[in-house]
C-alpha positions in Angstrom: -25.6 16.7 -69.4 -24.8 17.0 -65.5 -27.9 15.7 -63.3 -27.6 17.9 -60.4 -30.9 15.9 -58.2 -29.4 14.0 -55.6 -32.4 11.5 -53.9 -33.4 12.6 -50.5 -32.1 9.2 -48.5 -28.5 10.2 -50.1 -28.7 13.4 -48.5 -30.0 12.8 -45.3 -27.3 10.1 -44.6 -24.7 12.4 -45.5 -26.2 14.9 -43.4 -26.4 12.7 -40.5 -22.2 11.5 -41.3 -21.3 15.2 -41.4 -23.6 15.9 -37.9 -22.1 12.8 -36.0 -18.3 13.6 -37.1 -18.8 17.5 -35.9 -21.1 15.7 -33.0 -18.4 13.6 -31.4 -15.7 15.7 -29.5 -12.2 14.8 -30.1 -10.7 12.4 -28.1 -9.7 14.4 -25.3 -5.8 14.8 -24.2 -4.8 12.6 -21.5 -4.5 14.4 -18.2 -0.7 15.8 -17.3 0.1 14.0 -13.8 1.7 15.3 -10.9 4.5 14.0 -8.8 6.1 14.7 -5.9 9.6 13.2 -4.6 10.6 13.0 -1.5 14.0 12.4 0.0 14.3 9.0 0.9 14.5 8.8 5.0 18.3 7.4 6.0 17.5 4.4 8.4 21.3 3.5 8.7 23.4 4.7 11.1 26.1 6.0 8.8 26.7 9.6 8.7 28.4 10.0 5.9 25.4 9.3 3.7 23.9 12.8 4.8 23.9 13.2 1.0 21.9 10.0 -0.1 17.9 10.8 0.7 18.2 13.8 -1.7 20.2 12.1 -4.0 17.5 9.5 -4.2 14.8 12.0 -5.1 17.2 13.4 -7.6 17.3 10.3 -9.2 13.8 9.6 -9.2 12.6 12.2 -10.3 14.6 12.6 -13.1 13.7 9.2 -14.0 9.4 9.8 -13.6 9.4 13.4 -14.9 8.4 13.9 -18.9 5.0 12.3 -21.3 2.4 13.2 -19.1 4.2 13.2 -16.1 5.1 16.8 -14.4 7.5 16.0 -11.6 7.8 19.2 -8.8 11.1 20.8 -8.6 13.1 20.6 -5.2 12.6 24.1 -4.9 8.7 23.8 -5.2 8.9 21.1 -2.7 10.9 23.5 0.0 8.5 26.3 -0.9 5.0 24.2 0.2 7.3 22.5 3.0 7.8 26.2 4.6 4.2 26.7 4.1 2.6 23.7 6.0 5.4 24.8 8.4 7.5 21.8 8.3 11.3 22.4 8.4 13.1 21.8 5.3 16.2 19.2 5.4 15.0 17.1 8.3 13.2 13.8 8.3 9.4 14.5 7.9 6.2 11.9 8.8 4.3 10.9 6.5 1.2 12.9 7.2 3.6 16.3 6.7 4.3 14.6 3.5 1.0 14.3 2.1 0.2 17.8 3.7 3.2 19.1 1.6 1.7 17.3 -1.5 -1.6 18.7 -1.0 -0.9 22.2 -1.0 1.3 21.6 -4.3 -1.8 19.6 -5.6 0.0 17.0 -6.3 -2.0 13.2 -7.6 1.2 10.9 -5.9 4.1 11.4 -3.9 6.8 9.2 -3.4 8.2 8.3 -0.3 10.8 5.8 -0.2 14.1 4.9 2.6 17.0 3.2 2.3 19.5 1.4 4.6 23.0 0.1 4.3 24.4 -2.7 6.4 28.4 -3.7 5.4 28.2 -3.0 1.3 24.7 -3.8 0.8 22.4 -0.9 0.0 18.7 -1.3 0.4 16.3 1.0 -1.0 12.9 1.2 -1.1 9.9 3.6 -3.0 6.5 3.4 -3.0 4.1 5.7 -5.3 0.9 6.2 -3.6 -1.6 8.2 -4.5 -1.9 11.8 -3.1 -5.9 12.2 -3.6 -7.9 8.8 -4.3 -10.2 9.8 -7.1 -13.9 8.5 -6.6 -15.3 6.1 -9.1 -17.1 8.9 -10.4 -13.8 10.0 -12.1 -14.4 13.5 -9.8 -11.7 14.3 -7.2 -12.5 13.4 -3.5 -10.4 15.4 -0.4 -8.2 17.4 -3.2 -7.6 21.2 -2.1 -8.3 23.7 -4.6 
C-alpha cells in the first residue's frame, strides 16, 4: 500500500528549495558594449598616406566589433560628426571626439595616430572610456 503522508519538515524544505530557485533571478546577460573608432590622426608629413587614418579605424574596428562588443559604423560616426557640427574627413580634437561619442552613446572611443619616418611605421591606439561609470555601477555625465 502507497503512504501518501509526507512529514511536515520534508515539505517545508522543499517548499523553501522550490521558493529560493523561482527567488533568485537568472544571472543576468552581460551588458553589449559600445565602441567608437576614430581615424587615426596622420602626424607624418607624407601625403600619400591620405588613406591610412581611415584605414586604421577600418582595421580596428573590424578587429573589436562582435561578443558583446557593438562597434559604430563609419556611417554612424559621419552622421553624429555632422550633428555636433564637426566637419567630416578632417583632423578633429579630442574633445569633438568625445562630443561625437556622446551623442552616439558610446562607453569608449578609440583614438589612436600614427607616424612614418623612412620605412618605419608607428602607430598608436588608446581605448578610453567615453562615460566613467561611478562605483555605484550607475552612469555619471552619459547623455540620454
Amino acid at each position: 500500500m502507497y503512504n501518501s503522508f509526507v512529514p511536515a519538515r520534508h515539505v517545508a524544505k522543499k517548499l523553501a528549495w522550490i521558493l529560493l530557485l523561482v527567488a533568485v533571478p537568472a544571472p543576468a546577460q552581460e551588458r553589449v558594449r559600445t565602441i567608437l573608432v576614430f581615424p587615426f590622426d596622420n602626424q607624418s608629413t607624407r601625403t600619400d598616406l591620405r588613406w591610412l587614418p581611415e584605414g586604421f579605424a577600418e582595421l580596428v574596428s573590424r578587429r573589436l566589433a562582435g561578443g558583446d562588443r557593438y562597434v559604430f559604423s563609419r556611417d554612424q560616426r559621419d552622421q553624429a560628426s555632422e550633428q555636433a557640427g564637426v566637419t567630416v574627413g578632417v583632423p578633429i580634437t579630442l574633445a569633438s571626439k568625445f562630443q561625437v561619442a556622446g551623442i552616439l552613446g558610446a562607453d569608449w572611443a578609440v583614438v589612436g595616430s600614427f607616424s612614418v619616418r623612412g620605412d618605419l611605421l608607428s602607430a598608436r591606439a588608446q581605448l578610453p572610456q567615453a562615460f566613467p561609470r561611478d562605483r555605484g555601477g550607475g552612469e555619471t555625465g552619459r547623455p540620454r
